[in-house]
C-alpha positions as CSV (number, residue, x, y, z in Angstrom):
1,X,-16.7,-2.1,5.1
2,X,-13.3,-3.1,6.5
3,X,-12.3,-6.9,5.6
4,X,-11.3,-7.8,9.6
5,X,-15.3,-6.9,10.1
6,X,-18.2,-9.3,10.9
7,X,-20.1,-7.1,8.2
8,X,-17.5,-8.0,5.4
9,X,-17.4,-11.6,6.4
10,X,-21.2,-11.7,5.9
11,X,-21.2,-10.1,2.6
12,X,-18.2,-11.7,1.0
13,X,-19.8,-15.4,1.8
14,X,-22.9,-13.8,-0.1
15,X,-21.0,-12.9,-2.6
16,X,-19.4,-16.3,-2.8
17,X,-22.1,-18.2,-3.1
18,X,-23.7,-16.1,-5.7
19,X,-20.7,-15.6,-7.8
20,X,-19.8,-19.4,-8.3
21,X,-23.4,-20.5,-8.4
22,X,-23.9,-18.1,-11.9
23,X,-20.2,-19.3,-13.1
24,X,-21.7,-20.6,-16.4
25,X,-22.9,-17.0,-17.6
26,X,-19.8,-14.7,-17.5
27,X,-21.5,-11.2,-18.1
28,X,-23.6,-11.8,-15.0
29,X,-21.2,-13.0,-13.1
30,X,-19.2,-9.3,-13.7
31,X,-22.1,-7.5,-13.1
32,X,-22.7,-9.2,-9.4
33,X,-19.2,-8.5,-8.8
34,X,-19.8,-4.9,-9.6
35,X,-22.4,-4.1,-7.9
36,X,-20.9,-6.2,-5.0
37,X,-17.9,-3.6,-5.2
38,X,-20.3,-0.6,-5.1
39,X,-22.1,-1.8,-2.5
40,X,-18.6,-2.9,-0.7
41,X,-17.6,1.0,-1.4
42,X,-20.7,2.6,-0.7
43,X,-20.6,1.4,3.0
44,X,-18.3,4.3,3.8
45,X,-20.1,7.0,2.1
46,X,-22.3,6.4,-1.4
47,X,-21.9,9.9,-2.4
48,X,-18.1,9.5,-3.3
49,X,-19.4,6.1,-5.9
50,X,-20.2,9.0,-8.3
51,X,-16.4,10.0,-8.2
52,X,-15.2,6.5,-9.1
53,X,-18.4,6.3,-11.3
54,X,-16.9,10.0,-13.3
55,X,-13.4,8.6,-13.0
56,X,-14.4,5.0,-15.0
57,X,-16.3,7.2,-17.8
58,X,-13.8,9.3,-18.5
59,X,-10.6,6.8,-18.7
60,X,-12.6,4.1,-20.6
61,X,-13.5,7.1,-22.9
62,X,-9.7,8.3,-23.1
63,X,-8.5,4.2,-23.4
64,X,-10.9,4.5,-26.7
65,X,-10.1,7.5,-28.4
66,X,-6.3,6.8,-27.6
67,X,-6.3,3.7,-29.1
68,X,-8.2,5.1,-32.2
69,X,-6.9,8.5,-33.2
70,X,-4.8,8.3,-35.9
71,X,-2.8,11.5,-35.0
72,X,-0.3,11.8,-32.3
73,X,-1.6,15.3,-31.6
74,X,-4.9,14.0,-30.7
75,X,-3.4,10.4,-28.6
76,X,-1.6,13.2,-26.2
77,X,-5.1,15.3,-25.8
78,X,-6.8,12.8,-24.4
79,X,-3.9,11.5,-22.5
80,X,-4.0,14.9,-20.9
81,X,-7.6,14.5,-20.6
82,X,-7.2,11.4,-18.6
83,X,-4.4,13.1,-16.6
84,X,-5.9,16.3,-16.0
85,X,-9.2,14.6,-14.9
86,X,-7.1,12.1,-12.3
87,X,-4.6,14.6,-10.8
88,X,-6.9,16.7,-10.4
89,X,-10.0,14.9,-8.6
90,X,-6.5,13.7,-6.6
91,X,-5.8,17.0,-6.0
92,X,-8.6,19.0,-4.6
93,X,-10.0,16.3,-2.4
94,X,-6.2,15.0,-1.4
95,X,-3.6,18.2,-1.8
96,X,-6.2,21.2,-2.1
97,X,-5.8,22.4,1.9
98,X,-2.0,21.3,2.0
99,X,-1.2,23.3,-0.7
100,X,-2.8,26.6,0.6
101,X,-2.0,25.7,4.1
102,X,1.5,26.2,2.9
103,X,1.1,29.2,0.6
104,X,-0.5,31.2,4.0
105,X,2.5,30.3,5.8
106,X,5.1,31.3,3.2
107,X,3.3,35.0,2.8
108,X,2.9,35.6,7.0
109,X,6.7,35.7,6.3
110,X,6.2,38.7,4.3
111,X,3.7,40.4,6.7
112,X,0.4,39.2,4.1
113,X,-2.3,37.1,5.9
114,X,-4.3,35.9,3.0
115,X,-8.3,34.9,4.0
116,X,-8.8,31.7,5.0
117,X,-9.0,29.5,1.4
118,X,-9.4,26.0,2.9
119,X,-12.1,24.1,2.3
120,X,-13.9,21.3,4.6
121,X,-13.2,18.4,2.3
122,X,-13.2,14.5,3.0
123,X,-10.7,12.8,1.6
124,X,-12.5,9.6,-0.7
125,X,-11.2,6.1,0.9
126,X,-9.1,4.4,-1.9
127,X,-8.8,7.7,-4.2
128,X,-5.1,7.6,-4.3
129,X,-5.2,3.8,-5.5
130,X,-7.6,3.4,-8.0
131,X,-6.2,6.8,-9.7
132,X,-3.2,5.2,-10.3
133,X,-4.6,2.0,-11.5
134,X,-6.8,4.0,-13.3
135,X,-4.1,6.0,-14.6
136,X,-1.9,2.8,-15.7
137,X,-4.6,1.6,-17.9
138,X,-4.5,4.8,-20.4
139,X,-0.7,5.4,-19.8
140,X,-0.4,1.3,-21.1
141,X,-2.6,2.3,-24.1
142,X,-0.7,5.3,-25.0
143,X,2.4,3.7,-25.0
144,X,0.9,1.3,-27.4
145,X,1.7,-1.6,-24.8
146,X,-2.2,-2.5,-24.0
147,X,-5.3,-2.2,-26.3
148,X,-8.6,-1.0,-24.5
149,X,-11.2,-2.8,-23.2
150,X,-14.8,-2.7,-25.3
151,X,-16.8,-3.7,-22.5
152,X,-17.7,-1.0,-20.0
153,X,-18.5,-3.7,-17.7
154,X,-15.0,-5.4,-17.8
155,X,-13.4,-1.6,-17.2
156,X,-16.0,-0.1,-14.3
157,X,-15.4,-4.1,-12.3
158,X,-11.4,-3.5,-13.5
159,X,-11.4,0.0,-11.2
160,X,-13.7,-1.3,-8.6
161,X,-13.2,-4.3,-7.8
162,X,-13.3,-4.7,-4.1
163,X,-10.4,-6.8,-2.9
164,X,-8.1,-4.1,-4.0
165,X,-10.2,-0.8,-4.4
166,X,-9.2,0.2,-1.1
167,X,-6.0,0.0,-0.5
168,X,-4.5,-2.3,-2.8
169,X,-2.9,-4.0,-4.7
170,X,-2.6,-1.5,-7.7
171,X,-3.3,-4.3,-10.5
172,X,-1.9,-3.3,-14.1
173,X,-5.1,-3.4,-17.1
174,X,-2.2,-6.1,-18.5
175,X,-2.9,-8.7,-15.2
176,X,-6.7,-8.1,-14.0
177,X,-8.7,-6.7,-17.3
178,X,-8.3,-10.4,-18.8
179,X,-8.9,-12.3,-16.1
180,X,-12.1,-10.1,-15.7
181,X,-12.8,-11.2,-19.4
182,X,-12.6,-14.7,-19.2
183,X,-14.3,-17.4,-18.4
184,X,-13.0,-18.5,-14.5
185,X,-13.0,-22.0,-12.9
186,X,-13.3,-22.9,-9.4
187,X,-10.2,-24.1,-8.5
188,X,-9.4,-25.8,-5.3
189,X,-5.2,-25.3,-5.3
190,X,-5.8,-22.2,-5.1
191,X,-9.2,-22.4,-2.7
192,X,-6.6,-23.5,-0.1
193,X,-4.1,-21.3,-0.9
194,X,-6.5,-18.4,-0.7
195,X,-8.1,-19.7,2.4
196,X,-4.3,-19.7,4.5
197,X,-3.5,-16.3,3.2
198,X,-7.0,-14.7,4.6
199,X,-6.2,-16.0,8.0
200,X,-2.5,-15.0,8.0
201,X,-3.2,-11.6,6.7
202,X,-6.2,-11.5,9.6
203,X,-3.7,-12.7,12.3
204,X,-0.9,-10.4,11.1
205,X,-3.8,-7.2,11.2
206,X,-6.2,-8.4,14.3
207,X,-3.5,-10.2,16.5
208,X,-0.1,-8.7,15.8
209,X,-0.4,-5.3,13.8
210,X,-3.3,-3.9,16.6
211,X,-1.6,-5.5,19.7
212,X,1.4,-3.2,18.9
213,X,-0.5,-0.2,17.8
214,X,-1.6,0.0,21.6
215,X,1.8,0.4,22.7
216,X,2.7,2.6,19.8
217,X,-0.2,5.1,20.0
218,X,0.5,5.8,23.6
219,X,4.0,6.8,23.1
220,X,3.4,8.8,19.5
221,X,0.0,10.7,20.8
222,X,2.8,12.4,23.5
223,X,6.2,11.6,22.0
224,X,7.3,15.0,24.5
225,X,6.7,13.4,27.6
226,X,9.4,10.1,26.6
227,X,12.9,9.2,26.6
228,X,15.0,7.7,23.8
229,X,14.3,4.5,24.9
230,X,10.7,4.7,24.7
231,X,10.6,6.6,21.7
232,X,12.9,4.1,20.0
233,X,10.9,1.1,21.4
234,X,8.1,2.3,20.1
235,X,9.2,3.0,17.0
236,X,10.8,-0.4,16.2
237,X,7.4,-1.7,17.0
238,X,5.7,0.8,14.4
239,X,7.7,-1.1,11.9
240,X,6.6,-4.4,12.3
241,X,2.6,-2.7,12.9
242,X,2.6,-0.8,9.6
243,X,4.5,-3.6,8.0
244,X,1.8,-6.3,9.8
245,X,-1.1,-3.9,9.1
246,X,-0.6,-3.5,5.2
247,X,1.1,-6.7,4.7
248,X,-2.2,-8.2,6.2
249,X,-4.7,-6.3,4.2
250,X,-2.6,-7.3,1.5
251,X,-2.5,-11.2,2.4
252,X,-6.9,-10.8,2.3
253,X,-7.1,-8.8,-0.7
254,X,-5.0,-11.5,-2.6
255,X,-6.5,-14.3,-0.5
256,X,-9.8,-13.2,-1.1
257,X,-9.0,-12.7,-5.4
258,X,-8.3,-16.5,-5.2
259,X,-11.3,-17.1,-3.9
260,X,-13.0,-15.6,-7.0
261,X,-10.5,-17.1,-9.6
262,X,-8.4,-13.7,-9.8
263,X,-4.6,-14.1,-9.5
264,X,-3.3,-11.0,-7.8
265,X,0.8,-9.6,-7.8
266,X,2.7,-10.2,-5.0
267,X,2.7,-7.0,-2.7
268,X,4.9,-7.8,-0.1
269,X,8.3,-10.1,-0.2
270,X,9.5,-10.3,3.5
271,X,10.8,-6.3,2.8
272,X,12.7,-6.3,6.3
273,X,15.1,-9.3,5.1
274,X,16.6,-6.1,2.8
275,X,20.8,-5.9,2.8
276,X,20.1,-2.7,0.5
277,X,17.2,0.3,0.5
278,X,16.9,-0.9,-3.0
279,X,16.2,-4.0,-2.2
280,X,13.6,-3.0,0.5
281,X,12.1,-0.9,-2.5
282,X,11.7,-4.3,-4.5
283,X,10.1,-6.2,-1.9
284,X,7.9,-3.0,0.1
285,X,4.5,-2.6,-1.7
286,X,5.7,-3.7,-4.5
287,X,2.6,-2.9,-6.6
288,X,3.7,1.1,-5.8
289,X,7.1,1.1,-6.3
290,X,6.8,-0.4,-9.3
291,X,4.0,1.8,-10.6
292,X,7.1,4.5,-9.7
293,X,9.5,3.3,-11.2
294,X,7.7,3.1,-14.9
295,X,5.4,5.7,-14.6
296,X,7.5,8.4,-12.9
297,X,11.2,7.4,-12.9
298,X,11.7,5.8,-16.7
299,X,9.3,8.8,-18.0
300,X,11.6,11.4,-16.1
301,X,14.8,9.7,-17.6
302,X,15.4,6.6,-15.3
303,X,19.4,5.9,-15.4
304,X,19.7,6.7,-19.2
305,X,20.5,10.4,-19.3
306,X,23.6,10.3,-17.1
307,X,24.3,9.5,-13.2
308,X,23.5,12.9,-11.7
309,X,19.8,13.2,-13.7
310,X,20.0,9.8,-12.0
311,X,20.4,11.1,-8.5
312,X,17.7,13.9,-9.7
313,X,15.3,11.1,-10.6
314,X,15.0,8.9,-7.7
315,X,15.0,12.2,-5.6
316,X,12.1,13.2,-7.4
317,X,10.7,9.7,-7.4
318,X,10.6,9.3,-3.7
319,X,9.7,12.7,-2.9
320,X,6.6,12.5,-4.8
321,X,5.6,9.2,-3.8
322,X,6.3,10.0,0.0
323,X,3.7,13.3,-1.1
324,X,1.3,10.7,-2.6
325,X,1.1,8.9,1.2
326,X,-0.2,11.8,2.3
327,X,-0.4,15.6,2.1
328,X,2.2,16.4,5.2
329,X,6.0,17.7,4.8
330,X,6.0,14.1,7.1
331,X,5.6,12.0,4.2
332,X,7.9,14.3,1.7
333,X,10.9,13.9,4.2
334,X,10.1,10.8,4.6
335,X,10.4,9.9,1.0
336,X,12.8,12.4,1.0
337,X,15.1,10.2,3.4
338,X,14.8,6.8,1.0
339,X,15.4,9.0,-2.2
340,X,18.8,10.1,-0.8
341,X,19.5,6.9,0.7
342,X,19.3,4.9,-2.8
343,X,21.0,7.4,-4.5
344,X,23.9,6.7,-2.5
345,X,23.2,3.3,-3.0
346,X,23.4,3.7,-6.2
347,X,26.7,5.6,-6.4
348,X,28.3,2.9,-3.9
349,X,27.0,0.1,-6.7
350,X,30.1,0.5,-8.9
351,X,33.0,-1.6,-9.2
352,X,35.4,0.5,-7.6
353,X,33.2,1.0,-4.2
354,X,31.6,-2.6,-4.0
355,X,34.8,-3.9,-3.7
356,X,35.9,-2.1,-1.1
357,X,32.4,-2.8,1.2
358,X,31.7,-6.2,0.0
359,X,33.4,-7.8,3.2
360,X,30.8,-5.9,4.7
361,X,28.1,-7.1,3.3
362,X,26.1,-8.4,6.2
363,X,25.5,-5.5,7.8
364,X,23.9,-4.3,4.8
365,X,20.5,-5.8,7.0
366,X,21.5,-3.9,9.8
367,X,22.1,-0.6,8.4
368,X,18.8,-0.8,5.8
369,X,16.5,-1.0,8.4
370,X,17.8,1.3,10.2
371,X,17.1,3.7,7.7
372,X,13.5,2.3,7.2
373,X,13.1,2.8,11.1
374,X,14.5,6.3,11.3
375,X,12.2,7.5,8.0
376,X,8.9,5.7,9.7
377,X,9.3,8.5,13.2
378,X,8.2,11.1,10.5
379,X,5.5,8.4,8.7
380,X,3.8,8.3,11.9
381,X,4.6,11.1,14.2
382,X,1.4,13.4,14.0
383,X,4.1,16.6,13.2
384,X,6.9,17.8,12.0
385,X,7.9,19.1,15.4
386,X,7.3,15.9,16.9
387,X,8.7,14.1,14.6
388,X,11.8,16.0,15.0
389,X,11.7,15.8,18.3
390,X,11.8,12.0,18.0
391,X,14.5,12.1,16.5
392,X,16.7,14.3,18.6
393,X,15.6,12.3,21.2
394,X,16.9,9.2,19.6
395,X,20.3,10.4,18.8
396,X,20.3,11.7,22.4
397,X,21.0,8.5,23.3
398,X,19.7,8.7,26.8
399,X,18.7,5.0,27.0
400,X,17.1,4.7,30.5
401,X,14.2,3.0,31.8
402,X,11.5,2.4,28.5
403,X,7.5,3.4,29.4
404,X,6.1,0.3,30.5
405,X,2.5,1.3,30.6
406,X,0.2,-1.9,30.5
407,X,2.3,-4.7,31.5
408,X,0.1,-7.7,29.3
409,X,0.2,-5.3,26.1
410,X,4.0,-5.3,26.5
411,X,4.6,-8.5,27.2
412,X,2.0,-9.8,24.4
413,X,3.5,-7.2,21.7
414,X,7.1,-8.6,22.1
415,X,5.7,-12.4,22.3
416,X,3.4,-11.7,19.3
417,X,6.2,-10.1,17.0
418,X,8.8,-12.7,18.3
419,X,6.0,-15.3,16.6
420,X,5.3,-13.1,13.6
421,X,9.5,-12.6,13.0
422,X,10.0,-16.6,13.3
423,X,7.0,-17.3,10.6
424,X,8.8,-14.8,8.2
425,X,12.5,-16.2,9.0
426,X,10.8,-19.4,8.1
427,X,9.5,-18.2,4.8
428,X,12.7,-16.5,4.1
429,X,15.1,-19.5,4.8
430,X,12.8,-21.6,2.9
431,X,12.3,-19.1,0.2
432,X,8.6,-19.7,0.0
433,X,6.2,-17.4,-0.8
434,X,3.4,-17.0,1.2
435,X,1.2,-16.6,-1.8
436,X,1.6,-20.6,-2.6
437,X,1.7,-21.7,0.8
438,X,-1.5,-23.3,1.2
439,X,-1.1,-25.3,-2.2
440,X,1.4,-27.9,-0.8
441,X,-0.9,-28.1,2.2
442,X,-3.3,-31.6,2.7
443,X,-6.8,-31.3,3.6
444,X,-6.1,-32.3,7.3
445,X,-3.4,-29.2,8.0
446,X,-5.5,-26.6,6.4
447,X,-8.7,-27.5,9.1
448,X,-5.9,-27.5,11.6
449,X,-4.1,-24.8,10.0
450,X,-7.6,-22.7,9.6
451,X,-9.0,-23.8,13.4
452,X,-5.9,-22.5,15.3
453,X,-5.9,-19.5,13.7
454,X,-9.6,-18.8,13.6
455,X,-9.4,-19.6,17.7
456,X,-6.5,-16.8,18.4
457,X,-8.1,-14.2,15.8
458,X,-11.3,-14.8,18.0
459,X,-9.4,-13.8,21.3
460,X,-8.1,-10.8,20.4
461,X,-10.6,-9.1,18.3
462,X,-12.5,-6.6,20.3
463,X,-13.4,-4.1,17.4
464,X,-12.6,-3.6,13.5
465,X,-9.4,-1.4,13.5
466,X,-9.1,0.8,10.5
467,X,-6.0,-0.6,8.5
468,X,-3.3,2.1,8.5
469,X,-3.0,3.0,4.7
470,X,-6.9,3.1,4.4
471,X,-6.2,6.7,5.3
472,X,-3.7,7.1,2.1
């Protein structure tokens, strides 16, 4: 069930009604938004509930014994229980083929043709998010930082509840497992506030993000047949479509939480107003890089054991979490690219070197996204070769006549991002957060807000595009 679907709209205003008409009895109230979350996952494919199902048993069993074993011997077991059971449902339905793709291509070099091992496996929508919040939950316990849950209702709604089991945000135990546990209020602030970011996040996916993705996929599904121009065209609009796309489903998810009474982390922070790839880093799906950074690059060392492990960290970081996008050398140069690039970063950051580029400092904007565009060619090209092919292109410079292809889908996509750039330059001078932009909004400009919006949504929806990182 996709939230920019008539079907979702239908079942969430079911689910509204039901949820604040049994507000007075908590318990029930989690179990309806439970079930609602099956149900909301089960319209892909119900057989994969029983791997989100296996998944909840086992960490709110690991969380437990954790928590009680009096021996440090037996807290890492079933931290390696909860690990082992994770990685490893990640890794046979996300990794499995990748992996022995790439072991039968390393022995043809040696003359051995190994039998075909792959398996015809479907990858479970979501699997790579709730693991990791999943994951955070007994990682938080071990460290002694979170105490478990005793309600196996609170956890099983914790993992699956559907405005983030999709795609996100990855919500720490520490932020949603309370909320889940106590009593919520409707509140109309935050009714409004929710209410604007649905629509943007709608208008950012339906109007913007898709209206792009036309252009895009026609260049990308035959980069050979282009010049630099029209590769490079195309590529600066796949970084406002990806960037529209998940920032969208981000603004519902959230949006929608408010709804409900949940207060949801900010995911996204106006990334592409970045003078530094670090910076991009803190405001890019934040809910990831953050899981990254204390999960995987303080537990590796962070900055603590000396600048080169420091270089070897955020290398590793990056490189792993471009692998956890998908299971393509794509997405590990691509993470590749962005590990190098902030470890450069960071050996510019010191006094000696700051003061030298700090007159500079403005095209700091410039040159990050430049970076972020170059890195996206291999996020979306459908190959290695293509994707290196891209980028020789690029650097070809041979800047002639761009593909024009449908004339109103051109002329819409640069009118439509012009709009979408202007709203976020607006946000960014005014440092507001989109999140609390609906508070500070009377009664009057959130009909007139919500009507406009509603009326452009409803002209250019045709069908319910898949958002882009439901396939991560």
């Amino acid at each position: 069930m996709l939230f920019n679907s008539i079907e979702f709209s239908v079942f969430f205003l079911i689910v509204f009604i039901l949820y604040w008409g049994i507000n007075r009895n908590l318990k029930v109230q989690n179990i309806l938004l439970l079930i609602s979350s099956y149900i909301f996952y089960g319209w892909w494919d119900w057989r994969f509930l029983s791997l989100i199902i296996l998944s909840s048993i086992i960490d709110f069993t690991a969380g437990a014994k954790i928590h009680a074993a009096t021996h440090q011997k037996d807290r890492k077991a079933w931290l390696m229980v909860s690990l082992i059971a994770n990685l490893g449902f990640l890794s046979i339905f996300k990794y499995y083929n990748f992996f022995v793709e790439s072991f039968s291509d390393m022995m043809n070099l040696f003359g051995w043709q190994p039998n075909d091992l792959t398996l015809n496996i479907i990858l479970p929508v979501g699997i790579s998010f709730y693991t990791f919040q999943t994951l955070s939950y007994t990682l938080d316990i071990y460290r002694k930082e979170f105490e478990p849950t005793k309600s196996i209702i609170s956890f099983f709604t914790y993992i699956a509840f559907f405005p983030q089991l999709v795609a996100g945000p990855i919500e720490r135990a520490a932020n949603l497992l309370p909320q889940i546990e106590k009593k919520r209020i409707f509140n109309k602030e935050w009714f409004n506030a929710g209410i604007v970011q649905i629509l943007t996040g709608l208008f950012r996916k339906i109007v913007i993000a898709d209206t792009l993705g036309i252009y895009v996929d026609s260049v990308y599904q035959n980069l050979e047949v282009h010049n630099s121009s029209t590769i490079a065209l195309a590529t600066f609009f796949y970084a406002f479509q990806i960037y529209y796309d998940f920032s969208g489903y981000s603004d519902i998810a959230i949006g929608t939480a408010k709804l409900l009474g949940f207060k949801f982390h900010q995911n996204f922070n106006l990334p592409y107003f970045s003078k530094s790839l670090t910076e991009f880093w803190r405001k890019w799906h934040m809910s990831l890089s953050f899981w990254l950074r204390d999960y995987l690059y303080i537990s590796l060392g962070g900055n603590r054991k000396g600048i080169k492990i420091t270089y070897r960290n955020l290398l590793l970081t990056m490189l792993l979490g471009g692998l956890w996008h998908g299971s393509s050398f794509n997405f590990i140069i691509w993470g590749g690219i962005h590990g190098v690039v902030l470890s450069i970063e960071k050996y510019l950051n010191s006094e000696k070197y700051m003061a030298k580029i700090r007159g500079f400092a403005p095209l700091g904007y410039v040159i990050t996204f430049f970076v972020v565009l170059i890195a996206w060619i291999f996020f979306r090209a459908p190959s290695l070769e293509s994707a290196l092919y891209a980028v020789r292109e690029i650097f070809a410079f041979d800047f002639n006549m761009p593909f024009i292809g449908d004339i109103n889908v051109l002329v819409n996509s640069f009118l439509l991002l012009a709009l979408g750039i202007s709203f976020d330059l607006f946000l960014f001078k005014k440092k507001k957060a989109l999140e609390h932009l609906g508070k500070t909004f009377k009664p009057l400009e959130i009909v007139l807000f919500s009507t406009v919006l509603v009326l452009i949504i409803s002209l250019f929806y045709s069908t319910s595009n898949n958002f882009i990182y439901f396939q991560f």
